[in-house]
C-alpha positions in Angstrom: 0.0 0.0 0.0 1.0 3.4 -0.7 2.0 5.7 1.7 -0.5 8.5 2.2 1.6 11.5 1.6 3.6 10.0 -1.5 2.2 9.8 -4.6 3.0 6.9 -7.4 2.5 9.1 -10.5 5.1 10.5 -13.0 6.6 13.8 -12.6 4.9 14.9 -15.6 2.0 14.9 -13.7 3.1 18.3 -11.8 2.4 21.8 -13.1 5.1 23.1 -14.5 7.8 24.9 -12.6 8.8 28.7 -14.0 12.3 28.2 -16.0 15.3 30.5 -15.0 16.8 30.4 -18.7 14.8 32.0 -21.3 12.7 30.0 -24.0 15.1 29.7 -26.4 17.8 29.3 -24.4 16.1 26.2 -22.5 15.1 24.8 -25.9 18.8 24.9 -27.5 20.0 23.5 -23.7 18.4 20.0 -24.0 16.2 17.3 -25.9 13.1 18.4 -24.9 10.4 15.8 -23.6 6.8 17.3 -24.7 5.8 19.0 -27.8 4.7 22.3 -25.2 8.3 22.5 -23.9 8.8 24.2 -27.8 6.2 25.9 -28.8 7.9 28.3 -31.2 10.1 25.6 -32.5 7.4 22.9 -33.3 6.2 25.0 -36.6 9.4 24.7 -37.9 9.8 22.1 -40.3 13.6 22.3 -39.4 12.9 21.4 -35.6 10.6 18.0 -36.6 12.5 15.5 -37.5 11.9 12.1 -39.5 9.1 9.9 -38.4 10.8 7.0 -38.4 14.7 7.3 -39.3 17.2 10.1 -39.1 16.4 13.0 -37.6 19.0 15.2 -39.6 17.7 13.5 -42.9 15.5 17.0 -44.0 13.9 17.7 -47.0 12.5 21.1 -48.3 8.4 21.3 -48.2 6.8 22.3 -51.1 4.6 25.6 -50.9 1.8 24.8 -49.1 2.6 21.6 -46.9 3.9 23.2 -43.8 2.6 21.7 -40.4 -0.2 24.5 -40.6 -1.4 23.5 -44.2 -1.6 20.0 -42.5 -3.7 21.1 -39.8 -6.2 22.8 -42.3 -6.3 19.5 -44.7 -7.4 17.4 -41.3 -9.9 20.0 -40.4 -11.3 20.4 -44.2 -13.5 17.0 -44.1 -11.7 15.1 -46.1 -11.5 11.7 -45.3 -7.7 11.0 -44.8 -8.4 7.5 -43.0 -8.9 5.9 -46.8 -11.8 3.8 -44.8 -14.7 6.4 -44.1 -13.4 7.7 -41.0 -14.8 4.4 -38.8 -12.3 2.3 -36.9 -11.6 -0.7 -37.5 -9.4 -3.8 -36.4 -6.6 -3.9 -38.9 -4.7 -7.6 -38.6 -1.1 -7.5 -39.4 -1.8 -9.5 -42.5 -3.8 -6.4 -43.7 -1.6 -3.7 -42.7 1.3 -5.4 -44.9 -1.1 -4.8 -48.1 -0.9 -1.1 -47.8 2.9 -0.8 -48.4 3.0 1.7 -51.2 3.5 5.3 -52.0 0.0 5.7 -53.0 -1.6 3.3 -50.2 0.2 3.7 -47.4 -0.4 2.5 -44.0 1.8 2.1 -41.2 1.6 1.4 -37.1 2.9 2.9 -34.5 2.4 1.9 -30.8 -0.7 -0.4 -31.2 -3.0 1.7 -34.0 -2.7 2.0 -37.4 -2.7 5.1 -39.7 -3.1 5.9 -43.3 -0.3 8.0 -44.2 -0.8 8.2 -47.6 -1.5 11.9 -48.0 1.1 12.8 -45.1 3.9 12.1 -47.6 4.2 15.3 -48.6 3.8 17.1 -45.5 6.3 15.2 -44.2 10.0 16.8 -42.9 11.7 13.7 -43.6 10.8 13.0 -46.8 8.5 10.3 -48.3 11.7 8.1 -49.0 12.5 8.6 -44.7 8.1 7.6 -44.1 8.3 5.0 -46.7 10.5 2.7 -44.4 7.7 2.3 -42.1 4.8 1.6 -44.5 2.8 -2.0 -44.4 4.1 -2.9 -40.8 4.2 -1.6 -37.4 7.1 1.3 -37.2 7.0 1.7 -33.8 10.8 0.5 -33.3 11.7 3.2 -35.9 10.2 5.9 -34.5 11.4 5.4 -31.1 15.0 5.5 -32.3 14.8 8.8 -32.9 12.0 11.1 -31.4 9.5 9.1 -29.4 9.2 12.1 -27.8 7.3 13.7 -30.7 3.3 13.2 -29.8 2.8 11.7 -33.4 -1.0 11.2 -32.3 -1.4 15.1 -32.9 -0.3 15.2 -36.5 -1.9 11.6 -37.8 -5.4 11.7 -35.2 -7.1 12.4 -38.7 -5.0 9.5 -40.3 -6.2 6.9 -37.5 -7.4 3.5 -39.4 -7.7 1.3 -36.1 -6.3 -0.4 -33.5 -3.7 -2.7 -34.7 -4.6 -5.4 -31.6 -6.5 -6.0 -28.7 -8.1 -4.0 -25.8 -11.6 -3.6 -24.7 -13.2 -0.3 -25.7 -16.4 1.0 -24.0 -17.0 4.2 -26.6 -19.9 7.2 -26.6 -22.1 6.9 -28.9 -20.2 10.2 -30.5 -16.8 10.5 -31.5 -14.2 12.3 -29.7 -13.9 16.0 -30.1 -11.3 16.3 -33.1 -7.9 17.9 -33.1 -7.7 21.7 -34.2 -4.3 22.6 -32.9 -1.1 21.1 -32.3 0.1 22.4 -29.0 0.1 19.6 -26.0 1.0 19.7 -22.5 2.4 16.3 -22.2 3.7 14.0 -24.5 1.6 11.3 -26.5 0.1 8.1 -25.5 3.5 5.4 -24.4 2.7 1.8 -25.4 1.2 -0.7 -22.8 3.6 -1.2 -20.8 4.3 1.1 -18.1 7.0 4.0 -17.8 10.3 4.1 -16.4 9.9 4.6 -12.3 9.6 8.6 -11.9 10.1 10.2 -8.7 7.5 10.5 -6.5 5.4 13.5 -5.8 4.9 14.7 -2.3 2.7 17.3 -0.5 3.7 19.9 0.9 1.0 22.2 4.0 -0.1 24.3 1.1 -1.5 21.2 -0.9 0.4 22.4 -3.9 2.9 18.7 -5.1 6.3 19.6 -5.7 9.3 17.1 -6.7 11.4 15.3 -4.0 13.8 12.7 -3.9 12.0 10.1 -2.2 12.6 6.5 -3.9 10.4 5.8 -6.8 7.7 3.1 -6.4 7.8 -0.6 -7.9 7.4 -0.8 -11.3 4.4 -3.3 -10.1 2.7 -0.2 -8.3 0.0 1.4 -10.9 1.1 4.8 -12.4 -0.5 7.4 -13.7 0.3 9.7 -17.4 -2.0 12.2 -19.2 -2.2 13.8 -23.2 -4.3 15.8 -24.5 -6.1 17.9 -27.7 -7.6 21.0 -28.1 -10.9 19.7 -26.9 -10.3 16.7 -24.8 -7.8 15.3 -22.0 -6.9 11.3 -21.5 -6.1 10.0 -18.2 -3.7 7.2 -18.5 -3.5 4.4 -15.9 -0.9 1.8 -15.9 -2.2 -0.8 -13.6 -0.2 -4.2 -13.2 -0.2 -7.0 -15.7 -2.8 -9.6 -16.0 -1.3 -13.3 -16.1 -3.0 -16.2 -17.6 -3.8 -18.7 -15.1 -6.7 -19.8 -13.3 -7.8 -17.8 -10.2 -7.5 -14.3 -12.1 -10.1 -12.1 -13.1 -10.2 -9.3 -15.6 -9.6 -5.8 -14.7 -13.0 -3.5 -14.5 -12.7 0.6 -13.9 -15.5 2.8 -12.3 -15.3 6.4 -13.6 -17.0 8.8 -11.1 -16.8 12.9 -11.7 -18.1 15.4 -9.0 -20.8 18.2 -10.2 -18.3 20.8 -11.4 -16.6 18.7 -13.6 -13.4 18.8 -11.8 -12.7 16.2 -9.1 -12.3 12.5 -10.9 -12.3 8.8 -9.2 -10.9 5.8 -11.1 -11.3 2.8 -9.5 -9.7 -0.1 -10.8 -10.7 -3.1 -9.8 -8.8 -7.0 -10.0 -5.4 -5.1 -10.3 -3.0 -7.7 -11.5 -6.0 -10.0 -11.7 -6.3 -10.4 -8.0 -10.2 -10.7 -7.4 -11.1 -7.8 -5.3 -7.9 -6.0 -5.3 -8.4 -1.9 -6.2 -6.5 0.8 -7.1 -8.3 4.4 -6.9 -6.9 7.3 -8.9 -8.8 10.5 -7.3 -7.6 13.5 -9.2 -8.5 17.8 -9.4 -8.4 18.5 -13.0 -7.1 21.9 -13.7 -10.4 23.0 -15.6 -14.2 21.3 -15.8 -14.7 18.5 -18.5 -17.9 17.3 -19.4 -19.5 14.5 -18.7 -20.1 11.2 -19.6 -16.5 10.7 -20.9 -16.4 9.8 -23.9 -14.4 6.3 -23.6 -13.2 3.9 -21.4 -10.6 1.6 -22.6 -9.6 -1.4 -20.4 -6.6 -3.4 -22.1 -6.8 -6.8 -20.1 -3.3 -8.3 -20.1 -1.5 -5.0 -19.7 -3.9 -4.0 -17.4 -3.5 -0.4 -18.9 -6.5 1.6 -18.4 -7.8 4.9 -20.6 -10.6 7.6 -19.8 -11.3 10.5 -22.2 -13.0 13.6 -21.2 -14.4 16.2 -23.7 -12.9 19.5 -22.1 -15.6 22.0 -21.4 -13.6 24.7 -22.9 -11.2 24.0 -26.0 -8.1 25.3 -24.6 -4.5 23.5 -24.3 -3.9 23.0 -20.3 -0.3 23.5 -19.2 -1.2 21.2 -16.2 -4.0 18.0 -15.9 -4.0 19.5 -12.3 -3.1 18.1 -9.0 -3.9 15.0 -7.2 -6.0 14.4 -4.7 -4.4 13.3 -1.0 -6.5 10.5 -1.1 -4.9 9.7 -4.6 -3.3 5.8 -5.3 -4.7 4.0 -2.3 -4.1 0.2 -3.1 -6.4 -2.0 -0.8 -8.8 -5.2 -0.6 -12.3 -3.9 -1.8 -14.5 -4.7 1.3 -17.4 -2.9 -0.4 -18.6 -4.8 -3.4 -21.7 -6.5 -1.7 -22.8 -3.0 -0.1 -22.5 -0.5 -3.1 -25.2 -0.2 -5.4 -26.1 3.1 -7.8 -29.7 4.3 -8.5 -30.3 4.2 -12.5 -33.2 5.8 -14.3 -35.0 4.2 -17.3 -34.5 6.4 -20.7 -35.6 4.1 -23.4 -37.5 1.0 -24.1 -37.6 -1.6 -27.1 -39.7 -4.4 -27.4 -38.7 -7.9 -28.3 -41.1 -9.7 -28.5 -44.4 -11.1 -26.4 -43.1 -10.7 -23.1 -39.4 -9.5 -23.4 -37.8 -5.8 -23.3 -34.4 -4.3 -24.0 -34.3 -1.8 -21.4 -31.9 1.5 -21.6 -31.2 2.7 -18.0 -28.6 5.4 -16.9 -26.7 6.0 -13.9 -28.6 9.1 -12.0 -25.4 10.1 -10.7 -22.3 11.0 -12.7 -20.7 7.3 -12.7 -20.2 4.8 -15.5 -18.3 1.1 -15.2 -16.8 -0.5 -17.5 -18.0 -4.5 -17.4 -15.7 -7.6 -18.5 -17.4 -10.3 -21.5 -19.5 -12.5 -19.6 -20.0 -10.7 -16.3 -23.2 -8.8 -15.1 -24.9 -6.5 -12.5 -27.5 -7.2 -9.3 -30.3 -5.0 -9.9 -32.6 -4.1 -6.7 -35.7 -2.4 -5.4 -37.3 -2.1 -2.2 -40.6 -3.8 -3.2 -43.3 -2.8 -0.3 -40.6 -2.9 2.1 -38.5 -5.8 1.0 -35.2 -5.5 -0.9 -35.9 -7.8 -4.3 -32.7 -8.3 -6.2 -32.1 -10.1 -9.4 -28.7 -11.1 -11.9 -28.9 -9.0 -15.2 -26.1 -9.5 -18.0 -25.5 -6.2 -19.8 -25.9 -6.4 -23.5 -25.1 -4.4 -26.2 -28.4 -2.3 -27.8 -28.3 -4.7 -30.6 -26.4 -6.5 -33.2 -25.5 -3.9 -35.5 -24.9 -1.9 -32.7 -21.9 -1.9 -30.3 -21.1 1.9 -29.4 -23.0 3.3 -26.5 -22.7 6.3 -23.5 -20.5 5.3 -21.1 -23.2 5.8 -18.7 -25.4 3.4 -19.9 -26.9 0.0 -19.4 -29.0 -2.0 -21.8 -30.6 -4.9 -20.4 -32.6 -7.4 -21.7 -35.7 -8.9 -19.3 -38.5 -10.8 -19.6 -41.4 -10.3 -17.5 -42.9 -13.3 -15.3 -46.3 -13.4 -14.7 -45.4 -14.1 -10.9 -41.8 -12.1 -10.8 -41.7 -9.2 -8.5 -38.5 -7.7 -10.1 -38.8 -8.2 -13.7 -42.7 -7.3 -13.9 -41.7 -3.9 -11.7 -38.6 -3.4 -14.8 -41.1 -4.2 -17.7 -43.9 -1.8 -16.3 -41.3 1.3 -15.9 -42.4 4.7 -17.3 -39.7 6.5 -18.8 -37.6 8.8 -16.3 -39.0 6.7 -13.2 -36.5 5.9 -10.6 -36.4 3.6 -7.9 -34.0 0.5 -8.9 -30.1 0.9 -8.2 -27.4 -1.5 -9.9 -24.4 -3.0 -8.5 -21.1 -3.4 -9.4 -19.7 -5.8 -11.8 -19.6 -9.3 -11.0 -18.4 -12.6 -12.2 -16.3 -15.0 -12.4 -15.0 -15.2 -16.6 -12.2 -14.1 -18.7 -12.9 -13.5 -21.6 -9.3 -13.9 -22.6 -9.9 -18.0 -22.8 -11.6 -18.2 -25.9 -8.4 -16.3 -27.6 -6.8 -19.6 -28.4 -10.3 -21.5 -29.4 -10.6 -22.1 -32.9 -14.3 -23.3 -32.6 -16.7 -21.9 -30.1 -20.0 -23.4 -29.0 -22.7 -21.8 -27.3 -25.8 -23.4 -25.4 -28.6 -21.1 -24.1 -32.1 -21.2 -23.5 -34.6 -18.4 -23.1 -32.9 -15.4 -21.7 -29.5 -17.0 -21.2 -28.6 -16.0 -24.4 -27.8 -12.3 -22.7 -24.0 -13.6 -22.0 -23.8 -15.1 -25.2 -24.0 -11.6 -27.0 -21.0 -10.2 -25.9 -19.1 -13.6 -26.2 -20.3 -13.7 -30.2 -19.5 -10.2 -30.5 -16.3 -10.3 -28.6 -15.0 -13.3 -30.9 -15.8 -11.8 -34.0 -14.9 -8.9 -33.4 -10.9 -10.3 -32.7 -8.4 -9.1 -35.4 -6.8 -12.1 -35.4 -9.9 -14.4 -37.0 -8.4 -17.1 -35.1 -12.0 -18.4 -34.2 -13.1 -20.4 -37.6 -16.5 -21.1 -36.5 -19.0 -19.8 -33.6 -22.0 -22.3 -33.4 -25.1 -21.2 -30.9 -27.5 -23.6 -29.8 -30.3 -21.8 -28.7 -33.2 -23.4 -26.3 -37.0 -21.7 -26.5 -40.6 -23.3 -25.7 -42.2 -21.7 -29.2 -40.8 -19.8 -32.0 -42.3 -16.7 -30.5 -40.3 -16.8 -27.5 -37.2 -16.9 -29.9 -35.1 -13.5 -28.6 -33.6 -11.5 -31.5 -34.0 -14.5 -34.1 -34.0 -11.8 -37.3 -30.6 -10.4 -35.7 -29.2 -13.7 -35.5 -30.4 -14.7 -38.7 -28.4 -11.6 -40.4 -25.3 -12.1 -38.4 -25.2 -15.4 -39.7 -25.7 -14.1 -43.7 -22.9 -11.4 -42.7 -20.0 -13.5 -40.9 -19.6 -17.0 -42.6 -18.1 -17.8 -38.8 -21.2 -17.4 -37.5 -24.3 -20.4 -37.4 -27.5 -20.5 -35.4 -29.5 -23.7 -34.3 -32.9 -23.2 -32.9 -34.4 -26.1 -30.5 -37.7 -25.9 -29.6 -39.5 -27.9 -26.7 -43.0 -26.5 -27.2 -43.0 -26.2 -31.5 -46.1 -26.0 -33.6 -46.9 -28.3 -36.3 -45.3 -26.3 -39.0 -41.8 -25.7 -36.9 -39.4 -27.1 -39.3 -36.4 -27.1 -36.9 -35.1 -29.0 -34.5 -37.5 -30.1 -32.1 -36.8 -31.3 -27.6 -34.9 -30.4 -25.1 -30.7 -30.1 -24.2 -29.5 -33.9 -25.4 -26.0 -35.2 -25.8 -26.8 -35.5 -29.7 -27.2 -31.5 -29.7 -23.9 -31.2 -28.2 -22.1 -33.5 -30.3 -23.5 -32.5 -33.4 -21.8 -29.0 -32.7 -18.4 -31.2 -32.5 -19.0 -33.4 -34.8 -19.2 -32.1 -38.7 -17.6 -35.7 -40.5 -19.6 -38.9 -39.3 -18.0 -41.6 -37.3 -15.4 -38.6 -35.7 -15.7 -38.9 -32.0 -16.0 -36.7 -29.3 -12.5 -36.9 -28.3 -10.9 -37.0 -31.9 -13.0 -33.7 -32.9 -11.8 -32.1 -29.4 -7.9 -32.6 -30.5 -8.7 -31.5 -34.4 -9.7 -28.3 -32.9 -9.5 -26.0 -30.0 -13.0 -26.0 -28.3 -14.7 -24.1 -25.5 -18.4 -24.5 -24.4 -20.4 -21.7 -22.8 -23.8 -22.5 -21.3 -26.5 -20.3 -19.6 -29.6 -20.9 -18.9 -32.3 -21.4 -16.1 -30.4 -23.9 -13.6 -32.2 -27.6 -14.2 -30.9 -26.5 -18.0 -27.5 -25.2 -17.4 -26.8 -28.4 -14.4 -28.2 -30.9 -16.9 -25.6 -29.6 -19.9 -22.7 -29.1 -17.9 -23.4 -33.2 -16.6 -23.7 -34.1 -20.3 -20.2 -32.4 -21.1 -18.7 -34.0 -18.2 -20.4 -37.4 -19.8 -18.8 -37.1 -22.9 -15.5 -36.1 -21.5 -15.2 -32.5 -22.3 -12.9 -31.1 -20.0 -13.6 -28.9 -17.0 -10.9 -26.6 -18.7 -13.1 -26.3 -21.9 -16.2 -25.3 -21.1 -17.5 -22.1 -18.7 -21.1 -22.1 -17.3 -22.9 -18.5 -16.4 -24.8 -18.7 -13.4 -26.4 -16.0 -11.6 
């Protein structure tokens, strides 16, 4: 645990100190570390060197491709993504395609840009750029100026990410770049920074530098950037390993009434279930709210919230720490802390079932792992009611929403207490709260599955969402084929079957199997209940293969949800046809 008074956060995190040497004379005295430490210097195509090789290798611009002209092509509408300005997962395999002159992508730590009509604008020259197209340049460009926040001058040129990490986006994009002045240098890559030293405090509250031994590079860490019209708060938490008995990271984002005073808690530091780390900052000016993203990467346990600022101005400062800032203990609150949520939209699914949109009534958003969910309460005529809910996205086609949001999807008993009091809601009413995330899965197992099978029935397809979603969505395409088996009493009581039916037509990965216990004389499909023949016929494609022979030819994991006679009952038929315990995950409530 961190002492109270000493704060694990870079010294880049203090205001800045006034310089005894003038400007200039500071600039010529050493390499300088953020893009504001040279404001009169950075629009000098003289002063930027080479994006990925020698920084003394200078060309001459043309007329009209200074840094300025730059600025004014990003901010002209012009689309200089090449893909319509929507991000996408680029796989290596697709970055190495655009490796000419006139397609031109290249990657620097972790995203992918189209720098195709930077050539030109570039100091270096295309011939100095050109080493770095079709693969990822980040060695290259940390030879010679990692320093340089390239972020600024490609934002416009951003493709995608070029791997992994969990992104929780607004439902709007972030506020675009319009100047290139920063007060701290861009994003680093996932792993943390070098060990800084620490920041104390002295009576007038106001952190100054000391020479107190920095922290372990275990010990999370904090870094900011910025734009003209937004601020990212960077949180290096501790690596996530891959064994059993970790969890994956979540992050609640809290932000007081003036805008000012942020909380992020992370919780499963390191994977360790229950283990939090709280990051309570004083921004140096009000940002709005909800942020606009939360990004949780879940083996570098690196952790990224973006405000929109609520005035576009450069800040020399992201502010000051809180005293209560980098607390490290064992969260003893998890059962106790629930938020109230108000209803904002409803969609109907069908008879009896409703996609719900609630948001947080207070300024607080989570973030919430694949395959975990939220207890939802009410105080039903005296008596607490609480009920499981998996988050889902709004739908299909869908996957960007506020941070601040929940979509859930419930079906209404005749005789439930809870879901007939969520299906009966009036728009704006209050009176249910949510907890925090909870559960038990990483979602990082089905990274090295190759096929994927899914068994749910009724509203246990809710986990499933994310899971099919999550899988497809992976750069990589490891996952050939995703295989749902999906359990209803009659064809009416089929959730989202149109939405399934269309993923299937858009991702060749995808296939759907509806079973139906209750069918009508013209249901064509597949008729009963969960059977061993079910589950082997999404093993088994070539007859006479067993069990065991189609589990080596591929790497397999079951997921199962479901009421719990139907989620026992499968889990006992894997175990009967020796699927191992390692293989399969079931979701229960």
């Amino acid at each position: 645990m961190c002492e109270p008074n000493t704060l694990s956060v870079s010294t880049s995190l203090c205001p800045e100190r006034p310089a005894a040497k003038s400007q200039d004379e500071e600039t010529q005295s050493r390499k300088p570390n953020t893009l504001s430490a040279v404001p009169k210097k950075l629009l000098s195509t003289e002063n930027v060197g080479s994006a990925t090789g020698n920084p003394r290798n200078k060309v001459a611009l043309r007329p009209g491709h200074s840094l300025m002209d730059w600025i004014r092509l990003g901010n002209s509408g012009k689309d200089l993504t090449g893909v319509g300005g929507v991000p996408r997962d680029v796989p290596a395999s697709e970055l190495a395609k655009h490796n000419r002159q006139d397609d031109a992508w290249l990657a620097v730590k972790g995203r992918v840009y189209n720098v195709t009509h930077y050539m030109d604008f570039h100091p270096g020259g295309v011939e100095e750029l050109m080493r770095g197209v079709g693969k990822d340049a980040t060695s290259l460009f940390n030879q010679v100026h990692a320093w340089v926040n390239y972020e600024s001058i490609l934002q416009k040129c951003m493709v995608g990410p070029l791997r992994g990490g969990l992104l929780f986006s607004a439902s709007k994009p972030m506020q675009p770049l319009t100047q290139l002045l920063f007060g701290k240098k861009g994003e680093k890559a996932d792993m943390p920074p070098p060990p800084a030293k620490a920041i104390e405090y002295n009576p007038s509250g106001t952190p100054s530098l000391s020479s107190a031994v920095a922290p372990k590079p275990s010990n999370p860490r904090l870094d900011w950037f910025q734009q003209l019209g937004a601020v990212t708060l960077v949180l290096y938490a501790r690596q996530v390993s891959r064994i059993p008995g970790k969890l994956p990271p979540w992050v609640r984002v809290t932000l007081d009434d003036g805008g000012t005073k942020v909380s992020i808690l992370v919780c499963n530091v390191g994977g360790e279930p229950g283990l939090t780390y709280e990051a309570r900052l004083e921004l140096s000016a009000p940002v709005m709210w909800p942020c606009t993203a939360v990004r949780v990467h879940p083996d570098s346990g690196k952790v990224e919230v973006t405000f929109k600022k609520a005035t576009d101005v450069i800040w020399k400062t992201f502010g000051i720490p809180d005293e209560a800032h980098g607390v490290i203990s064992q969260d003893v609150q998890a059962e106790s802390e629930f938020w109230p949520v108000h209803l904002v939209e409803e969609t109907q699914v069908n008879h009896n079932s409703k996609v719900l949109q609630f948001k947080f009534s207070t300024r607080v958003c989570f973030t919430v792992p694949v395959g975990h969910h939220f207890r939802v309460q009410k105080d039903i005529q005296g008596v607490i009611v609480a009920r499981s809910y998996t988050p889902i996205v709004p739908s299909l086609k869908s996957y960007l929403y506020d941070c601040d949001s929940i979509y859930l999807m419930v079906k209404s008993y005749p005789d439930g207490a809870l879901s007939s009091a969520l299906c009966n809601l009036e728009i704006e009413q209050k009176g249910f709260e949510v907890s925090r995330p909870v559960g038990n899965f990483d979602a990082r197992c089905l990274s090295d599955a190759s096929r994927l099978c899914l068994i749910a029935a009724g509203t246990g397809i809710t986990p499933m969402v994310r899971v099919i979603l999550h899988v497809l969505a992976d750069s990589r395409k490891y996952c050939k084929l995703v295989k749902l088996a999906f359990f209803n009493k009659t064809e009416k009581d089929i959730l989202w079957k149109e939405q399934f039916s269309s993923l299937s037509q858009e991702d060749e990965r995808f296939h759907v199997q509806h079973i139906l216990s209750e069918a009508s004389d013209d249901w064509s499909g597949t008729r009963g209940r969960i059977r061993t023949d079910i589950i082997e016929s999404l093993l088994i494609e070539k007859e006479g293969l067993s069990v065991t022979d189609a589990l080596k030819q591929e790497p397999t994991f079951f997921c199962v949800c479901g009421p719990t006679p139907f989620t026992e009952t499968t889990k006992r038929l894997l175990d009967e046809i020796k699927v191992p315990k390692s293989q399969y995950h079931c979701f229960l409530g």
